[in-house]
C-alpha positions as CSV (number, residue, x, y, z in Angstrom):
1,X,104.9,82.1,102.3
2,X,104.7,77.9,102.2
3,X,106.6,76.5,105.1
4,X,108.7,74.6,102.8
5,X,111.2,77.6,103.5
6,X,111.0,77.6,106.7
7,X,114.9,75.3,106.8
8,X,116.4,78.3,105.2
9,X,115.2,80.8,107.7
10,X,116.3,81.8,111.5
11,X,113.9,81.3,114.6
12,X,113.4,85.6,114.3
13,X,112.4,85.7,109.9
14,X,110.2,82.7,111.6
15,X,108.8,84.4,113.8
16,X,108.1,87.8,111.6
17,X,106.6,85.8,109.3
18,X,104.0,84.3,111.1
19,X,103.4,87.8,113.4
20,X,103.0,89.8,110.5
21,X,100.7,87.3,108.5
22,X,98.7,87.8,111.4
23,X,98.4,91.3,111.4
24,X,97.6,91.3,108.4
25,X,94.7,88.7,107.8
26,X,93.2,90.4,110.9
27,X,93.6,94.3,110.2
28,X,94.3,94.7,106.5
29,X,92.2,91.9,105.2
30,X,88.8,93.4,106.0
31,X,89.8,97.1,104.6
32,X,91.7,96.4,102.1
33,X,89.2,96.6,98.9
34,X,87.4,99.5,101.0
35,X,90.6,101.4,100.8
36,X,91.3,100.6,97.2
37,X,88.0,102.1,96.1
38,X,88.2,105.1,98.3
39,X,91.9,105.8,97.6
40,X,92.4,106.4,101.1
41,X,95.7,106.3,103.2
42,X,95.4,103.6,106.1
43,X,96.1,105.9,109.1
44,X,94.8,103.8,111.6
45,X,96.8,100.4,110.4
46,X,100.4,102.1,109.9
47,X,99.8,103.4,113.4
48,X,99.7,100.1,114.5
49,X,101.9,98.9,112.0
50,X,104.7,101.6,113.8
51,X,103.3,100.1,117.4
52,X,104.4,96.6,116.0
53,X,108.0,98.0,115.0
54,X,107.7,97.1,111.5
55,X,109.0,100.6,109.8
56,X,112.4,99.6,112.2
57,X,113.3,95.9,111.4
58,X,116.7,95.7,110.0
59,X,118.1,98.8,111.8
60,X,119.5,98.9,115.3
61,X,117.8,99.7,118.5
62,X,119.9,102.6,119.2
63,X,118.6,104.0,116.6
64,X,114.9,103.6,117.2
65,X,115.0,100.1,114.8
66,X,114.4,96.8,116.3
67,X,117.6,95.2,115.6
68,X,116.7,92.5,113.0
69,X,118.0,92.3,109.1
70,X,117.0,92.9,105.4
71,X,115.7,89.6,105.2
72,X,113.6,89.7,108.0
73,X,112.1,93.1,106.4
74,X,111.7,91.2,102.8
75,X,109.5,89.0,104.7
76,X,107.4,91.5,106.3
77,X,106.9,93.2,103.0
78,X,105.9,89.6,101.2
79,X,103.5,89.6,103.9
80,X,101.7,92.2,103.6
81,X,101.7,92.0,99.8
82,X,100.2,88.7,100.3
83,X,96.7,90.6,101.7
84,X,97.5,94.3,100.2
85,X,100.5,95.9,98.5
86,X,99.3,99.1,99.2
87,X,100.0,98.3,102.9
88,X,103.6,96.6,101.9
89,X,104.7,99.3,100.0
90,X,104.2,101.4,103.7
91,X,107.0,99.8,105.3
92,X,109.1,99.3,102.0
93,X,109.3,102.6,101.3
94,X,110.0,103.8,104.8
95,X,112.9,101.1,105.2
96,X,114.3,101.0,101.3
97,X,114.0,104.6,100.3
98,X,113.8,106.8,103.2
99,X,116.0,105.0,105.7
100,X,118.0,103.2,104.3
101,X,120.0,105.6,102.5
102,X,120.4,108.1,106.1
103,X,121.6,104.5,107.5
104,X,124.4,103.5,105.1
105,X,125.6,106.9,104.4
106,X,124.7,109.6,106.6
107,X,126.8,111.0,109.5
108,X,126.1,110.5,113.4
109,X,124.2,113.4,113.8
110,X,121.6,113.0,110.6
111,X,121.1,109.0,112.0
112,X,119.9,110.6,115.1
113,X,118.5,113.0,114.2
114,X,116.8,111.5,110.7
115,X,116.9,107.8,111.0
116,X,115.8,107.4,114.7
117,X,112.1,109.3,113.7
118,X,111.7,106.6,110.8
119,X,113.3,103.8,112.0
120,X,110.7,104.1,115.9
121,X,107.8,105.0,113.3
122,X,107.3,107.9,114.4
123,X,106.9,109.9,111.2
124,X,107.1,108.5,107.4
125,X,109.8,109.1,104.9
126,X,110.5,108.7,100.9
127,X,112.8,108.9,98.1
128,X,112.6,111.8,95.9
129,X,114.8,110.7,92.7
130,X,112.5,110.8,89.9
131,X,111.2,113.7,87.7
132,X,108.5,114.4,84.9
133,X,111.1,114.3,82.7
134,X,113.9,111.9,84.4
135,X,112.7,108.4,85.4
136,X,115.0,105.8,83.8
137,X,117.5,108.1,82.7
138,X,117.9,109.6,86.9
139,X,121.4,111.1,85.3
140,X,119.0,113.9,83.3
141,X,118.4,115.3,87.2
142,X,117.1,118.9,86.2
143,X,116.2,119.8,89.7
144,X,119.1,122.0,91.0
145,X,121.0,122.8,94.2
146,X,123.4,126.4,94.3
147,X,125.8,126.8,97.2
148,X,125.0,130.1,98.7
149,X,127.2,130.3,102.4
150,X,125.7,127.7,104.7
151,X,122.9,126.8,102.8
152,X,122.2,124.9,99.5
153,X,119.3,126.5,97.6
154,X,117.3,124.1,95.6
155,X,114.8,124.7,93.1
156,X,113.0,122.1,90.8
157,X,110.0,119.1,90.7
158,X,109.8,115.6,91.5
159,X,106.9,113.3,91.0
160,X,105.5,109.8,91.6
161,X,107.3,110.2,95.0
162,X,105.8,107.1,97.9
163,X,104.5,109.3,101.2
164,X,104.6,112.4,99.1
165,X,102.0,114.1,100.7
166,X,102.3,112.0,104.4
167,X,106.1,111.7,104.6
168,X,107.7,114.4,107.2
169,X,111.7,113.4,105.6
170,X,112.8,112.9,102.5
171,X,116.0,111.8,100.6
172,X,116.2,114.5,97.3
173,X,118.3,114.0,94.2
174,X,119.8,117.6,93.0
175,X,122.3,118.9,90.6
176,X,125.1,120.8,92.1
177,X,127.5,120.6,89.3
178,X,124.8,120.6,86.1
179,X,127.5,120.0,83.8
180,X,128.7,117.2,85.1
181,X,125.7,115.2,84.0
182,X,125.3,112.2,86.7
183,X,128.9,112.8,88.1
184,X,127.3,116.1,89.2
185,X,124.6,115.2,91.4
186,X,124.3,115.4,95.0
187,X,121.5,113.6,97.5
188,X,120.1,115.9,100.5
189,X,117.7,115.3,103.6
190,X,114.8,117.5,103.3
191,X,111.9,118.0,105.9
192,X,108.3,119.1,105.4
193,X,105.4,118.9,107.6
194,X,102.4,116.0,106.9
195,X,99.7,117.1,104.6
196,X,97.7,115.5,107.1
197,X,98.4,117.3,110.6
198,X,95.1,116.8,112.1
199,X,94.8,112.5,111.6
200,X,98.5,112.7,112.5
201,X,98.0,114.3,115.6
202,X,94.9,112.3,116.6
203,X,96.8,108.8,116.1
204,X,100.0,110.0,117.7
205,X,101.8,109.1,114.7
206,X,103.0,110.9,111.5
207,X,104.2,113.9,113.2
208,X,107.2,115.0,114.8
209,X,107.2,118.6,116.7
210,X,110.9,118.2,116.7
211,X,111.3,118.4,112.7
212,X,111.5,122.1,111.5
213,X,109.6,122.1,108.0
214,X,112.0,123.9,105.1
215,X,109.8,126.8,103.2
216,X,109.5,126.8,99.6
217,X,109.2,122.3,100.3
218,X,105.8,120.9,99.9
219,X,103.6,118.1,98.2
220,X,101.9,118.7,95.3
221,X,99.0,117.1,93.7
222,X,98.2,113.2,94.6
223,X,98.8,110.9,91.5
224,X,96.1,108.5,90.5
225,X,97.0,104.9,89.5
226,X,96.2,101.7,88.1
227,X,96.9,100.3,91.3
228,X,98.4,100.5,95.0
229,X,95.7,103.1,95.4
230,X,95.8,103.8,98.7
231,X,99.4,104.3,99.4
232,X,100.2,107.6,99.1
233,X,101.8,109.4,95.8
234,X,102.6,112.6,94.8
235,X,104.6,115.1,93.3
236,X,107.0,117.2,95.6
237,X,107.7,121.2,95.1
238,X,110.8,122.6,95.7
239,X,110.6,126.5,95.9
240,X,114.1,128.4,96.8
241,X,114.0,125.6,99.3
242,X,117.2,126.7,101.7
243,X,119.2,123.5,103.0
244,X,121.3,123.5,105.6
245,X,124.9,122.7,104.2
246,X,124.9,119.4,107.3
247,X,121.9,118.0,104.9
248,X,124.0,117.3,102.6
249,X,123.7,113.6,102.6
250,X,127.7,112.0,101.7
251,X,129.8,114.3,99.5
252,X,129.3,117.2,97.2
253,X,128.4,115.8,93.5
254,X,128.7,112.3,94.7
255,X,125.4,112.0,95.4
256,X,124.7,109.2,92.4
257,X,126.4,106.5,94.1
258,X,124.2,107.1,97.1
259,X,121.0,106.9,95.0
260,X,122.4,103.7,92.9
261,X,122.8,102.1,96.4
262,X,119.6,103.0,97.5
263,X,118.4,101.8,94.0
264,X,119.8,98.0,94.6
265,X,118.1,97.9,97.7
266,X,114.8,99.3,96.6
267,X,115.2,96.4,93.9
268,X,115.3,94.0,96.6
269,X,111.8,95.3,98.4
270,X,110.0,95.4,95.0
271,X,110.8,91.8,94.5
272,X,109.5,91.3,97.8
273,X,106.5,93.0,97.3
274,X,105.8,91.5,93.7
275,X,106.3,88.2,95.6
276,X,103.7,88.7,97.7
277,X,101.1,89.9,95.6
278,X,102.1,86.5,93.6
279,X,101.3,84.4,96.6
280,X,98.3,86.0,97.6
281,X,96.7,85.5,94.0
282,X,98.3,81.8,93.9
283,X,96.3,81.1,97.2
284,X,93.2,82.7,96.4
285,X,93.2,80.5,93.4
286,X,94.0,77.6,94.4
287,X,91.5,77.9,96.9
288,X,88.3,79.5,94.3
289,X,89.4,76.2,91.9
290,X,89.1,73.7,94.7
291,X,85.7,75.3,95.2
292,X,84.2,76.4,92.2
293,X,82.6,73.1,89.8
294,X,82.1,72.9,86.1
295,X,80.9,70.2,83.8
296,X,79.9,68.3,86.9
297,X,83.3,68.2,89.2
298,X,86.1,70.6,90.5
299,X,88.0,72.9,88.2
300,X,91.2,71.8,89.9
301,X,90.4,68.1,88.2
302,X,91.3,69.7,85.2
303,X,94.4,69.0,83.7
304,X,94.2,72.4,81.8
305,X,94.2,74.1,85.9
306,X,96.8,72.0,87.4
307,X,99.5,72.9,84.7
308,X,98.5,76.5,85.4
309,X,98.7,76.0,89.2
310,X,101.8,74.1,88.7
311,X,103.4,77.3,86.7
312,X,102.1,79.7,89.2
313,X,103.6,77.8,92.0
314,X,107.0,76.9,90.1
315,X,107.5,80.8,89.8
316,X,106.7,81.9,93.0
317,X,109.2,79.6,94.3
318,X,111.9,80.7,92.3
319,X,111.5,84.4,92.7
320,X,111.5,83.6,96.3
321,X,114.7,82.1,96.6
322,X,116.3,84.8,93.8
323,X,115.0,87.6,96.5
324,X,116.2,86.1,99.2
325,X,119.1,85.2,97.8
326,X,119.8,88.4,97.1
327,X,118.8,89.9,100.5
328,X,121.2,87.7,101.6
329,X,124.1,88.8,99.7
330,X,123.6,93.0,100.6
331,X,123.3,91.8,104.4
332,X,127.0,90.3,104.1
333,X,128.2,93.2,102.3
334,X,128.9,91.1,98.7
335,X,128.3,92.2,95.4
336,X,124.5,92.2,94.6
337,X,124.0,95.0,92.1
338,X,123.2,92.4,89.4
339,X,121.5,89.9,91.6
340,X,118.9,92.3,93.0
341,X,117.8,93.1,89.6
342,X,117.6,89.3,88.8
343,X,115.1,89.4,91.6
344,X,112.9,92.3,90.9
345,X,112.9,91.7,87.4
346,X,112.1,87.7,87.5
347,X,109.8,88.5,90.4
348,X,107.9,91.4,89.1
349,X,107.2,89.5,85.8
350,X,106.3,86.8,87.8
351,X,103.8,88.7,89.8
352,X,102.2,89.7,86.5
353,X,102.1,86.9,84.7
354,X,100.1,84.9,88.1
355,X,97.9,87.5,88.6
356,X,96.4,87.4,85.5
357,X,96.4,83.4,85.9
358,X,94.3,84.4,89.0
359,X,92.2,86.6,87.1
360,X,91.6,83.8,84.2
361,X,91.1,81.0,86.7
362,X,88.5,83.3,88.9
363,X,86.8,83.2,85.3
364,X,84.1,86.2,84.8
365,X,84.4,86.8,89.0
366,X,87.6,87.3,88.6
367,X,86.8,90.4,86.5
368,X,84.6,91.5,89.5
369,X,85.7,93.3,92.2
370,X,84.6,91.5,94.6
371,X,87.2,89.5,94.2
372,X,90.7,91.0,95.0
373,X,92.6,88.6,92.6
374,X,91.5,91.9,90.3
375,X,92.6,94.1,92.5
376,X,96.5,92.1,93.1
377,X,96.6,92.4,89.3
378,X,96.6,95.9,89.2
379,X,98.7,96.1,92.0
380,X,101.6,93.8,89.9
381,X,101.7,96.2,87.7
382,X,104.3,98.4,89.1
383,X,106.3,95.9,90.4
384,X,107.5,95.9,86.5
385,X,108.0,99.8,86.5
386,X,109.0,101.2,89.7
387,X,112.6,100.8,91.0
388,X,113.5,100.9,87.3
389,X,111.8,99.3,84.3
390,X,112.1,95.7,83.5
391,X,114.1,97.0,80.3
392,X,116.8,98.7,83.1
393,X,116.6,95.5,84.8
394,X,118.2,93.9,81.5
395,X,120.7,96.3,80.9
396,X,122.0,96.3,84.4
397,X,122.2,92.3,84.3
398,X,123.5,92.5,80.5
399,X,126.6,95.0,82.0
400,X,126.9,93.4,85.1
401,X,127.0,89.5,83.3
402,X,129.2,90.7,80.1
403,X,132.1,92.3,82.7
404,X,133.4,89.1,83.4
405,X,134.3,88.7,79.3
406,X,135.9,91.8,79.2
407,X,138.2,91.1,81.8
């Protein structure tokens, strides 16, 4: 992030901006294309990441958080994305999709007894909405969810679920009323133990004693991807998984609202993220064409490279102030359903569109992968998928636009 933001921000998005930048040119830097390659989970750095309190910013201290906002999280997440999204996509997940949802619409007893793990970083959450065969269309929800006394008992798949396989809670979309379509669906906490019990207990981190793991609930097989390869992915198994009736997470077959919440939120961190994968390619660019000579002089002489630099720069500063903007707008409780996908769509199109600037300005290194611009253009990627399509992204601004002609 330039400081020519810096008039827009408070002393504390200051000052969690310049922590975290640090962090993360001094931890993640060095082991971030080593990761990539191995597809490897970065134990070590979110245990630091959870000694720092960054899986905790927006959410209050009485519940293990550190008492800051959304925006301030936003700017961690650019942050990171700025060296690794891989890394980002750690504490976005945890806050967005985990937390987030136990936060604004979970009772006393689940913040305590859910949110306080996540928010203090002591174990790792994620968002289980998406199916193999319901991604866009979350309404066609064919996992299920049958009342039987106390207990819900749900049965069903999820896949391309963030901390699948290191998460300890989750948030689960299930059908409780299958007729009902979308008006049927209900949203559940869910607990399983870490697929990786051994690293966990050697860091101190990952693992809480005090969650009971549900039988029949477990990860299935890790996903391999274009890109954020070493965050965690995978699908989720729910075998005659028995739910305590308290887990219920809001009301009986109203779960949808809480998962299009969660959804506008989660729009907000992707921006975030996209934006910092943008800036970190920018930089790096800027940088290689200030360095790198041709035809006798500096790349960066040529008119051809400034225009691209220029258009690069233009849309990373406009994403950033539609995403913060719109971080801005679900703090204050206002209307941001169409704003947040402004963000995530304008910004995740963004992100692709400079990383392959990068990539062509890098020339035949930027092919190589020595060179992470390669590696932040993969990772852009899924900034256009996840958190709903950039073709959802439309229709949710074309509704949200066209109500004010109907009225």
């Amino acid at each position: 992030m330039s400081d020519d933001l810096s008039l827009f921000l408070d002393d504390h998005h200051v000052m969690m901006r310049d922590m975290v930048r640090e962090f993360a040119e001094a931890e993640i830097a060095p082991v971030a294309a080593e990761l990539d390659e191995s597809e490897a989970f970065p134990w070590e750095n979110a245990a630091k990441m959870a000694e720092l309190g960054l899986f905790g910013i927006p959410f209050e201290e009485e519940y293990g958080g550190v008492g800051m906002d959304l925006l301030a999280s936003v700017i961690a997440s650019e942050e990171l994305a700025r060296v690794d999204a891989s890394h980002s996509i750690l504490v976005g997940a945890n806050i967005s999709l985990a937390s987030t949802p136990i936060h604004r619409w979970g009772t006393e007893e689940q913040k305590q007894r859910y949110l306080t793990p996540l928010a203090g970083g002591r174990v790792l959450g994620g968002f289980g909405l998406t199916e193999p065969n319901a991604g866009s269309d979350a309404g066609g929800t064919e996992t299920t969810a049958v009342r039987k006394g106390d207990r819900y008992i749900l049965n069903g798949q999820k896949t391309w679920i963030t901390h699948g396989g290191v998460g300890e809670i989750f948030v689960l979309a299930a059908s409780t009323s299958p007729e009902k379509g979308s008006y049927g669906i209900s949203a559940f906490i869910l607990t399983k133990e870490t697929c990786d019990l051994e690293e966990a207990t050697r860091l101190g981190f990952g693992h809480s004693d005090e969650l009971e793991p549900m039988a029949g609930f477990t990860a299935g097989q890790k996903l391999r991807k274009l890109g954020w390869n070493a965050s965690d992915t995978r699908e989720l198994i729910l075998e005659d998984v028995e739910v305590p009736v308290e887990n219920l997470l809001g009301e009986e077959d109203k779960g949808f609202r809480v998962f299009l919440d969660t959804l506008d939120g989660g729009r907000i961190g992707i921006a975030a993220h996209a934006l910092g994968i943008a800036q970190g390619a920018f930089e790096l660019a800027a940088r290689y064409t200030g360095e790198r000579k041709q035809f006798g002089k500096k790349i960066n002489e040529f008119q051809g490279v400034q225009f691209m630099l220029a258009e690069m720069a233009t849309s990373i500063h406009a994403a950033r102030l539609m995403t913060y903007h719109a971080a801005r707008l679900r703090m204050e409780g206002k209307p941001h359903k169409k704003e947040a996908s402004m963000a995530k769509l304008f910004a995740s199109e963004a992100a692709m569109d400079v990383t392959t600037k990068a990539v062509q300005l890098h020339g035949g290194y930027g092919y190589s992968r020595e060179y992470a611009v390669e590696r932040m253009m993969r990772d852009a990627k899924i900034t256009e998928i996840g958190e709903g399509t950039s073709e959802i992204q439309k229709i949710v601004i074309s509704r949200e636009v066209l109500k004010a002609f109907r009225e």
